[in-house]
C-alpha positions as CSV (number, residue, x, y, z in Angstrom):
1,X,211.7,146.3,-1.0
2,X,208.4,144.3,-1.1
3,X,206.5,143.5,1.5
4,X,205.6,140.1,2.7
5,X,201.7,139.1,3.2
6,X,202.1,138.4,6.5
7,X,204.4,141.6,7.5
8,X,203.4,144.4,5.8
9,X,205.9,147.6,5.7
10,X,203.2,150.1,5.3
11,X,199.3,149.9,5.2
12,X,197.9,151.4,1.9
13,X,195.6,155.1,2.6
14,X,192.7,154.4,4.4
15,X,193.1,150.9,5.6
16,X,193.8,150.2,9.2
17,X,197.6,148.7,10.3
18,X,197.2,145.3,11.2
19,X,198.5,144.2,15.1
20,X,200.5,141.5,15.6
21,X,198.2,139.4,17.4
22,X,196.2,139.4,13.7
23,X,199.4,138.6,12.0
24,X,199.9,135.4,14.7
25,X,196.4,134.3,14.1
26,X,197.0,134.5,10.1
27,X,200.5,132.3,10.8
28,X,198.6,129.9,13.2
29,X,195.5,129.2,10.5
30,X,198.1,128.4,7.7
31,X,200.4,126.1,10.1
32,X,196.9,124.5,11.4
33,X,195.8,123.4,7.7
34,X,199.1,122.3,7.1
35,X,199.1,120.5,10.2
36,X,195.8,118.7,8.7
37,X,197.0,117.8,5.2
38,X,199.8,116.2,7.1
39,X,202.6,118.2,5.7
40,X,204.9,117.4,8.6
41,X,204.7,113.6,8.1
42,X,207.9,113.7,10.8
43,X,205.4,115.0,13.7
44,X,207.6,118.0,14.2
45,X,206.9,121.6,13.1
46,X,210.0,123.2,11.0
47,X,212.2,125.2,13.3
48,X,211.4,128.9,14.0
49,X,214.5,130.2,11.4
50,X,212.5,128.2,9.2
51,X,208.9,129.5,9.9
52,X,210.2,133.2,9.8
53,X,211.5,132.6,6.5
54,X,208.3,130.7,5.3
55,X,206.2,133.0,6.3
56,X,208.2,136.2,5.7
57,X,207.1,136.9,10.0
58,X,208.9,138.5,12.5
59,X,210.0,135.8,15.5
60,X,207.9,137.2,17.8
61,X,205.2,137.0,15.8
62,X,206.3,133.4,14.7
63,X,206.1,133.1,18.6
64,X,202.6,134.1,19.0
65,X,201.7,131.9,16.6
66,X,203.1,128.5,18.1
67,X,201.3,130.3,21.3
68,X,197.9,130.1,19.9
69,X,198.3,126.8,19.2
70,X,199.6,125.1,22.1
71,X,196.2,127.3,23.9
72,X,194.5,124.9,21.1
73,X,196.0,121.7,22.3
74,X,197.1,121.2,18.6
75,X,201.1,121.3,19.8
76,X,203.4,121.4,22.3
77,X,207.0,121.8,23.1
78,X,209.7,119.4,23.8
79,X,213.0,120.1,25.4
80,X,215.7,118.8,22.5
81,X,212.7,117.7,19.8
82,X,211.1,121.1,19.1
83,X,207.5,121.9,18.4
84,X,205.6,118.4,18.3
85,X,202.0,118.1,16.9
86,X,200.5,116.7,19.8
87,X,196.8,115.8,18.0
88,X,196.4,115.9,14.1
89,X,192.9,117.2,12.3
90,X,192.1,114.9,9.9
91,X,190.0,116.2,6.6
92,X,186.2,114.6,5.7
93,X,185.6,115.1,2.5
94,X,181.6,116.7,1.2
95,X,182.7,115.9,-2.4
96,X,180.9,112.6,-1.8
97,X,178.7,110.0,0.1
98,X,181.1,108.4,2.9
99,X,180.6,107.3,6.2
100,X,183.8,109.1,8.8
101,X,185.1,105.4,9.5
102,X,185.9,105.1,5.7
103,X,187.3,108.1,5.3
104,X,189.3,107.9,8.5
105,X,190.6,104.0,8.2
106,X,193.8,105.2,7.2
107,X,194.9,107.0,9.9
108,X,194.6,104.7,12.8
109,X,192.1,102.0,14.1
110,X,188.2,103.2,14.6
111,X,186.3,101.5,17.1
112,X,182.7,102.1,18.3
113,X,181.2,102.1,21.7
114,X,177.5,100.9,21.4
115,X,175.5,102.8,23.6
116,X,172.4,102.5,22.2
117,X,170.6,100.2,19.8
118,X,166.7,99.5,20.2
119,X,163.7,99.9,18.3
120,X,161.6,103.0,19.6
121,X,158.7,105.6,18.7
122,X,160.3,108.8,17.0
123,X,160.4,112.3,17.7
124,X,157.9,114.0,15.2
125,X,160.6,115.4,13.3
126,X,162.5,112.5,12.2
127,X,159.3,110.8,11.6
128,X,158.9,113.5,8.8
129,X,161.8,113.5,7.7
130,X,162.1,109.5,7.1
131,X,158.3,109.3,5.9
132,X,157.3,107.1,9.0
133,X,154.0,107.2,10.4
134,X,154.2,109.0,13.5
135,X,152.8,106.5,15.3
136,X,155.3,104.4,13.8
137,X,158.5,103.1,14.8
138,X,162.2,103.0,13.6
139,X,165.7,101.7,14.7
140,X,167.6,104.1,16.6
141,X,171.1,103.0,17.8
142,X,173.9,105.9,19.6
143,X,177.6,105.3,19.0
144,X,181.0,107.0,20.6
145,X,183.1,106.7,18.2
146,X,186.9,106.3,18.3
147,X,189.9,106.7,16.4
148,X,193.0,105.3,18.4
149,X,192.1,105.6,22.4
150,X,190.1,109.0,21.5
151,X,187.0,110.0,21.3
152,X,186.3,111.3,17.9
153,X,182.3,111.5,17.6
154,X,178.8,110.8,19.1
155,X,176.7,109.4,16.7
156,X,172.8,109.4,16.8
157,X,171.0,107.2,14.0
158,X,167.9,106.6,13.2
159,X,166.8,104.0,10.8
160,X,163.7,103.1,8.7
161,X,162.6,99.7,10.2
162,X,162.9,97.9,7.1
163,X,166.7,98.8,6.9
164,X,167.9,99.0,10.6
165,X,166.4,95.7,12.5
166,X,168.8,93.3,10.9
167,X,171.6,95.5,11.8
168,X,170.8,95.1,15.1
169,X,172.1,91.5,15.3
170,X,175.4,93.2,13.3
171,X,178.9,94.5,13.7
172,X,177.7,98.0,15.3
173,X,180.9,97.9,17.3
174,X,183.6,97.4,14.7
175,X,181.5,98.1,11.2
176,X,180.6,101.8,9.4
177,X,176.9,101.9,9.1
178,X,177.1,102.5,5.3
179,X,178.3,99.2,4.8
180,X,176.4,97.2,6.7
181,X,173.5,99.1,5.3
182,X,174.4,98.4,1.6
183,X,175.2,94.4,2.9
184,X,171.6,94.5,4.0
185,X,170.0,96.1,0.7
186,X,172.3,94.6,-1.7
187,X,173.2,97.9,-3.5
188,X,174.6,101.0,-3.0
189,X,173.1,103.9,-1.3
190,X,171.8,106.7,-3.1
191,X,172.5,110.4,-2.0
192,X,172.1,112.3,1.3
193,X,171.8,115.6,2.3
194,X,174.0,116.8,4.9
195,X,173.9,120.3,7.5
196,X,176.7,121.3,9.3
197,X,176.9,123.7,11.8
198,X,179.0,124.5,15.1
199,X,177.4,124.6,18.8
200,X,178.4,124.8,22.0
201,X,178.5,121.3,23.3
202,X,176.6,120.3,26.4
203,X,178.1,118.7,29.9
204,X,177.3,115.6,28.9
205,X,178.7,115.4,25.1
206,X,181.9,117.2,26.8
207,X,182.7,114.0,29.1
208,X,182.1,111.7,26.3
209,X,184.0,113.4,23.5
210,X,186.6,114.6,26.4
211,X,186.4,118.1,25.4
212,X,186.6,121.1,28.2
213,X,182.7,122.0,28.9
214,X,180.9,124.1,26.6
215,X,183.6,124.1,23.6
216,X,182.1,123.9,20.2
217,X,181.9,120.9,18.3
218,X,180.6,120.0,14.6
219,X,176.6,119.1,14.4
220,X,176.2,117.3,11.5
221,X,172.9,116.0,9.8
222,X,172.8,113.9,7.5
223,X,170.1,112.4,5.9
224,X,170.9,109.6,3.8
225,X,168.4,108.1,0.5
226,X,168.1,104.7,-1.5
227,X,169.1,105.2,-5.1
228,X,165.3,105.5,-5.6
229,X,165.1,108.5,-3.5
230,X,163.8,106.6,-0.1
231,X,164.9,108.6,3.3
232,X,166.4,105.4,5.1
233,X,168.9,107.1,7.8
234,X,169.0,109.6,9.5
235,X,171.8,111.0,11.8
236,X,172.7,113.5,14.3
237,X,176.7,113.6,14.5
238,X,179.0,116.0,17.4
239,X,182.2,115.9,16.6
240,X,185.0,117.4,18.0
241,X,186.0,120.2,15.8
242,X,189.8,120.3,17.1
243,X,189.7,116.5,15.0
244,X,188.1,117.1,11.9
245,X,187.9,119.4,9.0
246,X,185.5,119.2,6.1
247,X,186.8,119.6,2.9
248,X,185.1,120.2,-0.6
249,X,186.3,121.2,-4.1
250,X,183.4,123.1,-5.3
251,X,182.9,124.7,-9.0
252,X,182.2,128.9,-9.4
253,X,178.9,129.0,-11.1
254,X,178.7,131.6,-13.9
255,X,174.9,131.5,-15.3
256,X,173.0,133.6,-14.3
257,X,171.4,134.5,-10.5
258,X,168.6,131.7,-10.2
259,X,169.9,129.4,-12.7
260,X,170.4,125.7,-12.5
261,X,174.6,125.3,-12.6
262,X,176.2,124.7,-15.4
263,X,176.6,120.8,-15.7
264,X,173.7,120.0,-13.2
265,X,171.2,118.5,-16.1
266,X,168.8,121.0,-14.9
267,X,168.8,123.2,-17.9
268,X,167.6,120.2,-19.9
269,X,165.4,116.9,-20.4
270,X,168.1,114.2,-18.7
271,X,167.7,116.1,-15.4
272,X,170.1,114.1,-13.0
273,X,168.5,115.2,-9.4
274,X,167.9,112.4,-6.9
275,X,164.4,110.9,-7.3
276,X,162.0,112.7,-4.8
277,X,160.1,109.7,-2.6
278,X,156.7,110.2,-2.6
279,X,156.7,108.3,1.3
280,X,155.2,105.1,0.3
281,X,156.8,101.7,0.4
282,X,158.6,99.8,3.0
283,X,159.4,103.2,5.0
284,X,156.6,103.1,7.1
285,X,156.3,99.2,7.8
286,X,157.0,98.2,11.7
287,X,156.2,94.4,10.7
């Protein structure tokens, strides 16, 4: 008889017999992505015959599983429904340049609490990084976002002058920045460059994202450019990580180490990289 992936009979020579806590936590990760690609449209995991059979697990290890994630808030139990998924993770996509209200539209109503939206003096750093003057100025403006009656995100922006003044008199409380940015400029933007990284979140982004204290949430930075290569945006996004996944289909490069990928326009003449701003222009006018 063969032995399923997730309960094997025997481990091979030399490698080390896996527990069942492992096996739970290898059944919990593949329910949790299903949960996020909204495989159980119904709201209701599959009975536990079902996950045993799916996942060729032993019932008490199907057990552990569920356990894990009720710990994780993701589901609960319900006397005559079954397991219910209490709070869905919905999937961002890296493939492309889209703002989390576009993406996320779909799946229920996004609403912004303006917290923050004034003209001020930088830090040094995102002076650089936007090619102002450091005795310069730029837009910033500090959002909590929403999706339903939770807290999905705290955004902080910063914005080249030019760019974020007449947003100021805007929809910052029911509008995606992207858009009203393109509105404003009359195009599309041009590419960004985006970090993402998990920290411990502090007291005060716990209570505003209502997340115990100290549990880790996404950092994202993105840095967003004109088609002509102009730094125009710059933001600092925590968001709950028990909400969102970022997903990306991504391409195996087989050139060799060092080389441009294959595709990229690198390797010849009609290189296609983003136009590097040489920091003059409109970016550093406080008029």
């Amino acid at each position: 008889m063969t032995a399923s992936p997730s309960e094997p009979a025997a481990a091979p020579a030399g490698h080390r017999t896996r527990s069942r806590a492992d096996r739970a936590r290898q059944v919990a990760e593949v329910l949790r992505r299903q949960i996020a690609s909204g495989a159980f449209p119904s709201g209701v995991l599959p009975d536990e015959r079902s996950l045993i059979a799916d996942h060729g697990a032993s019932r008490n290890t199907v057990r552990e599983a569920l356990g894990v994630l009720r710990d994780e808030g993701v589901v609960e139990r319900r006397q005559g429904v079954g397991t219910v998924i209490r709070h869905r993770t919905y999937e961002h996509t890296l493939e492309r340049l889209t703002g989390l209200a576009e993406t996320l539209s779909a799946y229920g109503r996004i609403s912004n609490e303006v917290r923050v939206a004034d003209v001020i003096r930088p830090p040094r750093e995102v002076a650089r990084k936007l090619c102002v003057p450091e005795d310069g100025q730029v837009v910033y403006i500090e959002r909590l976002r929403r999706l339903g009656e939770d807290p999905l995100s705290l955004d902080l922006t910063y914005l080249t002058t030019d760019i974020g003044r007449p947003l100021l008199d805007a929809d910052l409380a029911g509008r995606d920045l992207f858009g009203l940015i393109e509105e404003s400029v009359g195009g599309p933007l041009g590419s960004a460059s985006v970090t993402v990284h998990a920290v411990n979140a502090d007291p005060g982004t716990s209570a505003l994202l209502g997340t115990p204290p100290g549990q880790a949430v996404f950092t994202v930075e993105r840095l967003t450019r004109l088609p002509d290569g102009r730094p125009v945006d710059l933001e600092f996004l925590r968001v709950r990580g028990d909400r969102l996944a970022f997903r990306a289909e991504l391409g195996r490069d087989t050139g060799a180490p060092g080389s441009p990928p294959a595709g990229s326009g690198a390797e010849g003449k009609h290189r296609s990289a983003p136009t590097e701003y040489n920091g003059s222009g409109p970016a550093g006018d406080d008029r």
